[in-house]
N, C-alpha and C positions, 0 to 999 in steps of 0.2 A: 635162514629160510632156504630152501634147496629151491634153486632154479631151474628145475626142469618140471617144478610145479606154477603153472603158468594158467592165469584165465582166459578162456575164449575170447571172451568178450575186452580184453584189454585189447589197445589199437597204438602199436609204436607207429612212430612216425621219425623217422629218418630226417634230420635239417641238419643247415651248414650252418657258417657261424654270421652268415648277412640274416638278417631277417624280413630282412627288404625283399631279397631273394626267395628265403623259404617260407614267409609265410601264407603264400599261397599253397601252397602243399598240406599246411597243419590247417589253413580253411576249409580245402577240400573232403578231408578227411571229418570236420565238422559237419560239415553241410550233406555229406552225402552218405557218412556212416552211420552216424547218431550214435557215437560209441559210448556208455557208461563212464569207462575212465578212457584216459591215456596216456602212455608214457612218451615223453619226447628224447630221443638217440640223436644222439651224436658223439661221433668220432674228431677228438680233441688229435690235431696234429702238432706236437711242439714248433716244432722249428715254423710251421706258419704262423703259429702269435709268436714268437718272437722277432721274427718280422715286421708282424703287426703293430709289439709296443715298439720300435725300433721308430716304424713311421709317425706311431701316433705321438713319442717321447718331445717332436718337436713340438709340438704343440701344448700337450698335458702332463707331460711328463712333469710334477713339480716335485715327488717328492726319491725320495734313494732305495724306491723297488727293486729286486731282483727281478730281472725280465721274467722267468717261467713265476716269479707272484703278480706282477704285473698282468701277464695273462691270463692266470687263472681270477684273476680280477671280470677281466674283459670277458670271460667266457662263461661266469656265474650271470653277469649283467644281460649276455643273449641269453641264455637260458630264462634266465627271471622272466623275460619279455616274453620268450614264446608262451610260457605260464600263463602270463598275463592274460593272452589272447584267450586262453582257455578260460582262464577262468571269468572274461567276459559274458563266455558265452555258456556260465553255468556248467561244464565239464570237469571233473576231479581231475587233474592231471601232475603229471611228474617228471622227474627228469634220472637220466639215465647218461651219463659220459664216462668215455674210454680214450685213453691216448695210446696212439699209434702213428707210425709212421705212413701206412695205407690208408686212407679212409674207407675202401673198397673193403679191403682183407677184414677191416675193424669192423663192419656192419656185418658178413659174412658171421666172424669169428662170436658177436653176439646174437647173431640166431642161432646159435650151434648149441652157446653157453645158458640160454634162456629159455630157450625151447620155443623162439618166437613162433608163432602162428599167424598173427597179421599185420603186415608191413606196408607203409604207404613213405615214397621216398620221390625223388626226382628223375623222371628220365632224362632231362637235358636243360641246360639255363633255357632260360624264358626268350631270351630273342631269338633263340632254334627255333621257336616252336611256328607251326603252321600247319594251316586246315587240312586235316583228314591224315594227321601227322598221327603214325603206329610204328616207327623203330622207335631203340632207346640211341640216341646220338651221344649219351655221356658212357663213357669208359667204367667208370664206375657202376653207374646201371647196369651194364654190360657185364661188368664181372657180377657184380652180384646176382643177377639174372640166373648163371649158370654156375654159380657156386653156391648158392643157398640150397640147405636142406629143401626138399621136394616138400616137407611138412609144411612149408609156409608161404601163405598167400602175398601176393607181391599187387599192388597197385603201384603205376607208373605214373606219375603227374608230372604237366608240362605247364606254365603258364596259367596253371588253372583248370587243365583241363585233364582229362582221362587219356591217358597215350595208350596203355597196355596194360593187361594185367595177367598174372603168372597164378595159374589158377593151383588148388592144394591139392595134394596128392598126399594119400592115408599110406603111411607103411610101417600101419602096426605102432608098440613105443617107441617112442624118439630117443635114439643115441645119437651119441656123437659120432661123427666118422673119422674114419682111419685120420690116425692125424698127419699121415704122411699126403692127405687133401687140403689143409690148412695151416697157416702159417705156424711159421716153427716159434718157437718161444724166442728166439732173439729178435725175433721183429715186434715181439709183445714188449713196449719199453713204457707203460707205464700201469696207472691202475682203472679199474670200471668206479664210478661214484653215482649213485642215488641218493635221492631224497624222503623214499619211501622204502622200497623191496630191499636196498644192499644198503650198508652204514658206509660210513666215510672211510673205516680203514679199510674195508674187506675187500680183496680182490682172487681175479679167478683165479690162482693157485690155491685157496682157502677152500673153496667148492669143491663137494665131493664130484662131479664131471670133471673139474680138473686134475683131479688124484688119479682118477679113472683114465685119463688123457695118457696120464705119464708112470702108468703102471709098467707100461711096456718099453720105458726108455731106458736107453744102454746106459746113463749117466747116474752115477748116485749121487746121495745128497753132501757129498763132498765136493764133488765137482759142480752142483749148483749152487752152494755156498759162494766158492771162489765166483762162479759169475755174476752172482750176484755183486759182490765187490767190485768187479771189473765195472758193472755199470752204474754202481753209484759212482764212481771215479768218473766214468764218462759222463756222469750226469751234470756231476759238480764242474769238471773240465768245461764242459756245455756253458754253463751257467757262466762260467767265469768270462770265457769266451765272449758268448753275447751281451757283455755286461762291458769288455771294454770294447767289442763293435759301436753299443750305445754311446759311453763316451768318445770316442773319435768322430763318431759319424754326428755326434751334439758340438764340438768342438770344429769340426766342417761346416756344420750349417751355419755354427755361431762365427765362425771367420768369412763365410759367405755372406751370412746376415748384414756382417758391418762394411763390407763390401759394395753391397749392393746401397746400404746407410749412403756411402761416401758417395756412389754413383749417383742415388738421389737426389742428394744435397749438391752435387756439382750441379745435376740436368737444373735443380729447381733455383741457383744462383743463376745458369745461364739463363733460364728462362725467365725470370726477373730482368735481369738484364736486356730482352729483349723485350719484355714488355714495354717496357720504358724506352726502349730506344723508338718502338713503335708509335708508342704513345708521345712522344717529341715529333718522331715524323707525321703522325698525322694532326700532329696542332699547327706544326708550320706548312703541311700542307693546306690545311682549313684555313690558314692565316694570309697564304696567298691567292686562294681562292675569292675569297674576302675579297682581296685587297684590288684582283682580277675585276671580281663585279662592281666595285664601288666605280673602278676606271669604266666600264664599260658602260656602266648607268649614268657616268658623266658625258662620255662620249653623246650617247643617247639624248640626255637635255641640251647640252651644243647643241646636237646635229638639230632638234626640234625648234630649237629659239632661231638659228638660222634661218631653216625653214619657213618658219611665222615670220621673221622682219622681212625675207625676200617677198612674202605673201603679199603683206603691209604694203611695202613698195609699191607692189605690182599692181595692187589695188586702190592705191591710195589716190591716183587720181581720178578712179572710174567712181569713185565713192565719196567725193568733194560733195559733190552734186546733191546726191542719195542720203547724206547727212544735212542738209538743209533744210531738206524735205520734212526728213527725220524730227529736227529740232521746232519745226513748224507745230506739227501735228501734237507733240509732246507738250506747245506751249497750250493749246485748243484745249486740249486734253485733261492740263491745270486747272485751267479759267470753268471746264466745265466741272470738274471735281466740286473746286470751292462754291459752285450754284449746289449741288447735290448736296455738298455738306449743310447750309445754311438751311435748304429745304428741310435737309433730316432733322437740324433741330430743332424748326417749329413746327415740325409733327411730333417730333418728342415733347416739347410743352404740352403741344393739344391732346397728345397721349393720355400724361399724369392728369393734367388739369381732369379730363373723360374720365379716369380711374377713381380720382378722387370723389367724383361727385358720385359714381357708382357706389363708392366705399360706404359717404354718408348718405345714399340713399337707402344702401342696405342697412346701415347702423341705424339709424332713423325710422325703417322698418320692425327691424327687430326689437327697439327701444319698445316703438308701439304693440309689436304681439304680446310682448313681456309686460308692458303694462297692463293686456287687456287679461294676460296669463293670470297675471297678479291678481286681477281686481276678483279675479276669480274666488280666491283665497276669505278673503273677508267679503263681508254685507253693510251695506248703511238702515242706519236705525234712524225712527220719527224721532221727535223729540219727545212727542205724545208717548213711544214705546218705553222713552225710556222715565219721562216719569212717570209712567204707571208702574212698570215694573221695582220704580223706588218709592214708591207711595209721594211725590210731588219731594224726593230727596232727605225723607222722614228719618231722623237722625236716629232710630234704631237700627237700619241698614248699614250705618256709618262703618265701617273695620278701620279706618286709617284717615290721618289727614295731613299734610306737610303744608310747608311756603307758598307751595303753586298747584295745592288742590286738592281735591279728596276722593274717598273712594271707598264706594258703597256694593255690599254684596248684594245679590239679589237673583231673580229666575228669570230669566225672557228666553221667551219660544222656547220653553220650556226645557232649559239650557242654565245650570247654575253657573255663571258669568260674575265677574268682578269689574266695576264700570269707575273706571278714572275719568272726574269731572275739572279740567282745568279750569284755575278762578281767571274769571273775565278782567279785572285789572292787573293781570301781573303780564310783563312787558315780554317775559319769556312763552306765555301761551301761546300764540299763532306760531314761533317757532318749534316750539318744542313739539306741538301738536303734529306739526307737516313735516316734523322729522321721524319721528315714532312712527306714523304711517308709512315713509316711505319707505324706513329702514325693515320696519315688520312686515309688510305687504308683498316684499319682493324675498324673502329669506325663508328659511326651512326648517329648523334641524332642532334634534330632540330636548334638546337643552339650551333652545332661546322661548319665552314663554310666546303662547300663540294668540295672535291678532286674530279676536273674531269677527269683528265690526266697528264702524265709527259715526256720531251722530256729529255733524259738521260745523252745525247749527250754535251746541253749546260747546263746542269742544272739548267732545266726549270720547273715550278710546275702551273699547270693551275687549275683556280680555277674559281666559279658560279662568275659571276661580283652583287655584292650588290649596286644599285645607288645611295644610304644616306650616302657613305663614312664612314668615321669611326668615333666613337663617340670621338676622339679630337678635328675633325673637327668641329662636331656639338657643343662641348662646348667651344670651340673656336669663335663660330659663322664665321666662314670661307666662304671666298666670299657671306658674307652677307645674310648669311641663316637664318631663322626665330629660337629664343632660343625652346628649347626643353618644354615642358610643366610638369609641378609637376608630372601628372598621365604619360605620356608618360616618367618619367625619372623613374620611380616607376616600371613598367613593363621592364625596358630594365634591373634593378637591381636584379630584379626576375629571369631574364632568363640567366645575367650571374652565380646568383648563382645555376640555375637549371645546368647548363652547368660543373660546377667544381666538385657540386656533383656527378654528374656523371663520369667524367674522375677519381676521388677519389675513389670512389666502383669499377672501373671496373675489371674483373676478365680475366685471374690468375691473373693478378698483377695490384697496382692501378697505377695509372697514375698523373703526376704531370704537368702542362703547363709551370709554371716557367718563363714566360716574361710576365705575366697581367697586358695589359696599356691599358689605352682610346685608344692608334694608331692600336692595333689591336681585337680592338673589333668592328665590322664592324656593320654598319643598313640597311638593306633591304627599301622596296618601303615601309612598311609599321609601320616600324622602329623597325623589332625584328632583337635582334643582335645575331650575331654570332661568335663564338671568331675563331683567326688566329692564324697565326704564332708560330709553336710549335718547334721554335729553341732553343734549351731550354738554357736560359744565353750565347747567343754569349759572351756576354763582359767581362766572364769569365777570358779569358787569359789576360787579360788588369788588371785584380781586384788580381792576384794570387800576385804581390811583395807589392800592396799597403797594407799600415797600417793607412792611414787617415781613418775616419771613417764618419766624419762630411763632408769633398770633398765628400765619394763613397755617402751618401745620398743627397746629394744634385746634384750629376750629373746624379746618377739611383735611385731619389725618391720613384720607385715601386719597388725597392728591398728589400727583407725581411731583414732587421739587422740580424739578428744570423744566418742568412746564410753568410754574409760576415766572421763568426768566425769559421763557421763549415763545410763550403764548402759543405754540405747537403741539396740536396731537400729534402721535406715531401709535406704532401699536407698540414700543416700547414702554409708553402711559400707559397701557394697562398693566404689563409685568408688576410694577412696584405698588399699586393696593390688591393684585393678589397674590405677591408674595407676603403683604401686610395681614391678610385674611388667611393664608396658611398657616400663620404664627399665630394668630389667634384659635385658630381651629387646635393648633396643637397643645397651647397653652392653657387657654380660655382666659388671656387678660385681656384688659381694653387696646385699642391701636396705639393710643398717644407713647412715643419712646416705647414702642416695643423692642422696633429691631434693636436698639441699642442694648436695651437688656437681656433681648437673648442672645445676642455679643458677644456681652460679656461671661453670658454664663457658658457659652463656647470656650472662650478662650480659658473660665475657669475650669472647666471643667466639673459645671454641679448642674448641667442641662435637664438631669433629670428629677431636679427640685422644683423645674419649672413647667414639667408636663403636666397638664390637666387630669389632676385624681380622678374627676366623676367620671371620664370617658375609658375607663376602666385601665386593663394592665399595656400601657401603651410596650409595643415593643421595640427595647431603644435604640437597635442598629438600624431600623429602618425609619425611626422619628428622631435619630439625628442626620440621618440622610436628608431627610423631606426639611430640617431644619436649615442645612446647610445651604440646600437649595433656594427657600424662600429666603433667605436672607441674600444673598445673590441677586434676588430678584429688586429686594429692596435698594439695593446699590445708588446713591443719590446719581452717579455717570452712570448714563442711559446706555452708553456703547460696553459698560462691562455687564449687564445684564444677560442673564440665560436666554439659551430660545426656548419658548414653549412649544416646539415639537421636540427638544430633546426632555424638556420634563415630561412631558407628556408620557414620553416612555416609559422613565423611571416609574411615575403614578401608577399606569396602565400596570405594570409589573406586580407593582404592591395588592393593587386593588384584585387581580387574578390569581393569587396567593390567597388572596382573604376569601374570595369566593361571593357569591350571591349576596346582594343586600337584604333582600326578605331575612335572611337569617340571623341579622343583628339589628333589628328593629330596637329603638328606643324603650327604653322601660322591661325590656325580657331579660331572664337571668343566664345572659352573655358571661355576664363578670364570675359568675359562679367557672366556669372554666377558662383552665390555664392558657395561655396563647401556644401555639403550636411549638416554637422556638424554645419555652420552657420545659419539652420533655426530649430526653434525649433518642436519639436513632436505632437506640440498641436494647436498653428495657422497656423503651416506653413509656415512660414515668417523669414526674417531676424531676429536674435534678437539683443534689444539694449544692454539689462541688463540681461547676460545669469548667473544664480543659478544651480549650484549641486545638485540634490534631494539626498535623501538617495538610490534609486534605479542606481544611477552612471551616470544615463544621464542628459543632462545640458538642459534646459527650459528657455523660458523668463520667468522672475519674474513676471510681471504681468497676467502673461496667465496660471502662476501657482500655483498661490493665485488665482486666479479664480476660478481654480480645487478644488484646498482644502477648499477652505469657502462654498462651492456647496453641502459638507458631503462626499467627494473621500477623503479615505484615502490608497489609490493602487495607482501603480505604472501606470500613463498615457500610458507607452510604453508595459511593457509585463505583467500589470495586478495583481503583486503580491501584497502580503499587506506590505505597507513602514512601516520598524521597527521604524524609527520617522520620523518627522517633520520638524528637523532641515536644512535649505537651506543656502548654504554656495557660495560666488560669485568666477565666474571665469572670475580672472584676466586676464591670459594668454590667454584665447579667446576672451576676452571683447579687449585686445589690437590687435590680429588677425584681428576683424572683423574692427574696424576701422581703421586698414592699407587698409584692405580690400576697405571699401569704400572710402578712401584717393584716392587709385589707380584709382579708376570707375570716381571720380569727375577730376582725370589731364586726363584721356582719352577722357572723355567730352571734355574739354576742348581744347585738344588738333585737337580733329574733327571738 
């Protein structure tokens, strides 16, 4: 490319080789020219990088550069940077280096060679500069000032700012001038390099301007041969040169270095050394300081015990006297104490004794509101009301009659009511009668049957009439009534035990029912029961000479055994006939040897031979739980019995899983579907071949190898991740479910 073909619009920029330095100059010219492109100039002087890597060798020097490759290292690496800057700011830019010995002559000599037209360079380092600052103070400026072609525009920058600038003057094409104005070719000692306009080998001898330069020179190209020679000898001399300055002056530093090593390590042994000397003097210094204060703090208590016994002395006879006096008053002072005390504590008697009588007047009070609360609850009936309302006791009315009375359905005040008449010679009436009242008259809750009335007279106790009879009947199946259902026997077990709990807590004192049998636990229309009869052990007087033990359980089943030894309710007497009545419910056999037999079919393991069929498909992880429990309860040792508030839980648990009792009413086709437990989590459906996950819920096998082969390594039901794999089969629902479907195919069958 000939360089005297040149664009306007390009914008050299003259910099050194700090960039610290010039890149304010190459900003300047961003910001204030807005040039298209631009080429970055600089005049590469050997001998100052070689300097350069000389200084920098102590440091970075790691590898066996030649000094002039070493710098031309360091001087691609400024270059690159000022680039950078450019091309930050979206500008084309390039670079343009010449080595020379002048840096002045070499900025000169390439506007000559380029035909530069506009130049932005340095008028003076940056801490020359200052306000309203118009000479150029760098020599260099200075010559180029007055040696650049007149063709080319000159901004001067200082600091950043506009110093001067060397406006253009037209004179026609641009040649070169006389070269007897520009340096001669012996100070040209190396080559021009770009990255763009000029290739890496080309230099200005190659340039038709420089053929044109040396048209007119008295030398031929013999004699520039040989010069040339000469200066690659000089070049290489050069090189060699600075290459063992490097090593000498690497071998200085490095004899300096360990010099200065040894000098350290002496200063930092003496100064150990003196740390330690320091640190001894100031511990024996602290140690006599010490030693100073201890004397002086002694000094100190002498001098004050001195002190005091001269005091003593001095006073001691002026206060013979004054101690007398003293010891008088002190004695007065005793004498009246012990009056005070004795007072205080017969007002602390007549305190309590006040408090007390307050106590039971209020107890005494509150008995009586609570009784009047009470009487509130029930009504008294004529005798006249009530036998009219039984036709004079007319044995059609009759539902029931035991040892100590009967009991007749009937309507009063227009109120179907159930009227227990105790018989007049039996020696438990007056008791039992003023027990039932007191007990029912003062208590509440949904699951003790409710006291309507009492005629006094006959000793009569009228009660809500329940039309489900009582759960003997029902597990009797009595006049052919439909069996009770698994869920409907599950909720009546629930509400006896909600009902004991409560008579057990109640306040002041707990309450014990003491006869808990199927016969009086009674079912509504809907079948929640309600317990009766709180005679507490009529058969008492009958049990007081006996010492069989095996007769009294076998004719009063629901009797607690260590109550036969100790004549003592607790409310631990109720646990053990309803744990005897949960075993029944789940079974459907008699009480006599129950627990013993479902005992043993625990320990055998055939528990499920013992479940009651007609209450449909019991589900057997939770009616061997309910089993394990009630046998617990049955425990002949009263102290290893459960508490019915933690069964209570359990039940509550079960019975809110099963859901609403309306829905399993007796006699509807409940049985016809599967229990929830029998379908699995994932199809939905019966299972054939029910597995245990590690998550605890049981899956068809096949529906759960489907899961896991799919890449599910979580739990199908609540998502967590399964600590393994392992699927383990269950037995005891795999034989559930096909008793299950045994029943569904004779029901078929039998329709």
């Amino acid at each position: 490319m000939d360089r005297t073909h040149n664009s306007d619009e390009t914008i050299y920029v003259a910099v050194g080789k700090t960039v610290e330095e010039s890149k304010h100059i190459l900003s300047w010219a961003l910001n204030n020219l807005c040039p298209a492109k631009i080429r970055v100039l600089h005049v590469h002087q050997p001998a100052s990088f070689i300097n350069l890597s000389l200084n920098m060798s102590r440091t970075s020097f790691s590898s066996r550069l030649q000094p002039q490759e070493y710098g031309n290292k360091i001087l691609d690496r400024v270059m690159d940077d000022y680039l950078l800057i450019c091309e930050q700011r979206s500008v084309h830019a390039t670079k343009l280096n010449i080595e020379m010995d002048n840096a002045a002559k070499g900025i000169v000599e390439l506007i000559r060679d380029y035909n530069i037209k506009k130049l932005v360079m340095g008028a003076a380092a940056n801490k020359h500069f200052s306000e309203g600052m118009t000479d150029l103070k760098s020599e260099k400026a200075q010559y180029v000032d007055l040696n650049a072609p007149t063709s080319c525009k000159i901004w001067f920058i200082c600091a950043g700012q506009l110093v001067r600038t060397r406006s253009l003057v037209e004179t026609g094409k641009s040649h070169l001038s006389d070269p007897s104005s520009s340096s001669s070719y012996s100070t040209f000692s190396g080559k021009v390099t770009s990255n763009s306009d000029l290739s890496a080998s080309e230099t200005p001898g190659d340039s038709p301007d420089w053929l044109e330069f040396h048209e007119g020179s008295s030398d031929d190209d013999k004699h520039f041969d040989k010069l040339e020679q000469a200066l690659v000898v000089i070049a290489e001399n050069s090189n060699q040169e600075a290459l063992d300055e490097l090593d000498r002056r690497m071998k200085a530093d490095k004899d300096a270095l360990k010099a200065v090593i040894r000098q350290v390590s002496e200063m930092k042994s003496s100064y150990v050394r003196e740390l330690i000397r320091r640190k001894e003097t100031k511990a024996t210094l602290r140690k006599q300081n010490e030693d100073l204060e201890q004397i002086k703090q002694q000094r100190d208590e002498a001098r004050n015990i001195a002190r005091t016994q001269k005091l003593l002395l001095d006073n001691q006879g002026a206060n013979s006297d004054r101690v007398e006096v003293l010891e008088a008053k002190v004695s007065s002072a005793v004498d009246q104490l012990k009056v005070c005390e004795r007072e205080r504590d017969a007002l602390q008697i007549k305190l309590e004794n006040a408090c007390k009588l307050i106590e039971d007047h209020f107890m005494k009070q509150e008995e009586d509101t609570s009784n009047v609360h009470m009487q509130q609850f029930f009504s008294e009936f004529s005798v006249a009301e009530i036998h009219g309302a039984t036709e004079d006791f007319d044995p059609s009315f009759k539902i029931a009659e035991g040892a100590y009375g009967s009991i007749y359905k009937c309507t009063l005040r227009h109120t179907e009511v159930a009227i227990k008449v105790l018989h007049r010679n039996s020696l438990q009436g007056p008791l039992e009668f003023q027990q039932e009242v007191d007990i029912l008259s003062k208590l509440r809750h949904p699951n003790l049957v409710t006291l309507i009335g009492v005629c006094p007279e006959i000793w009569a106790l009228i009660y809500e009439y329940l039309p489900n009879g009582s759960l003997e009947d029902r597990l009797s199946r009595k006049d052919n009534t439909p069996p009770l259902s698994w869920q409907t026997r599950i909720h009546i077990a629930t509400e006896i035990c909600a009902a004991l709990v409560f008579l057990h807590s109640s306040k002041p004192q707990r309450l014990v029912h003491g006869n808990l049998k199927p016969g009086n636990i009674l079912l509504d229309t809907n079948f929640g029961c309600k317990l009766s009869d709180f005679g507490v052990c009529r058969a008492l007087s009958s049990l007081e000479n006996s010492s069989d033990t095996t007769n009294i359980s076998r004719r009063f089943p629901y009797l607690d055994p260590q109550f036969c030894s100790t004549r003592t309710l607790t409310p631990s007497s109720d646990r053990y006939p309803f744990g005897l009545i949960l075993l029944q419910l789940i079974t459907g056999k008699p009480p006599v040897l129950l627990a013993e037999k479902v005992q043993s079919a625990i320990n055998g393991q055939y528990l499920i031979d013992l479940l009651d069929p007609s209450a449909g498909g019991w589900p057997y992880v939770q009616a061997e739980q309910l089993t394990r429990w009630a046998l617990g309860c049955c425990d002949p040792n009263q102290s290893r019995r459960p508490d019915l508030e933690d069964f209570y839980k359990i039940l509550e648990q079960i019975r809110n899983d099963i859901g609403p009792l309306t829905t399993f009413h007796a006699g509807s086709n409940e049985h016809n579907q599967p229990p929830h437990y029998f379908i699995c989590p994932i199809s939905q459906e019966v299972m054939a071949e029910p597995y245990v996950a590690a998550d605890g819920y049981t899956y068809e096998l096949r529906d759960l190898r489907r899961w896991l082969d799919s890449g599910h390594n979580t739990s199908p039901v609540i998502g967590n991740q399964l600590p393994h794999l392992t699927l383990n089969p269950n037995y005891v629902l795999r034989s559930a479910i096909l008793e299950w479907r045994q029943q569904q195919q004779q029901q078929q069958q039998q329709r």
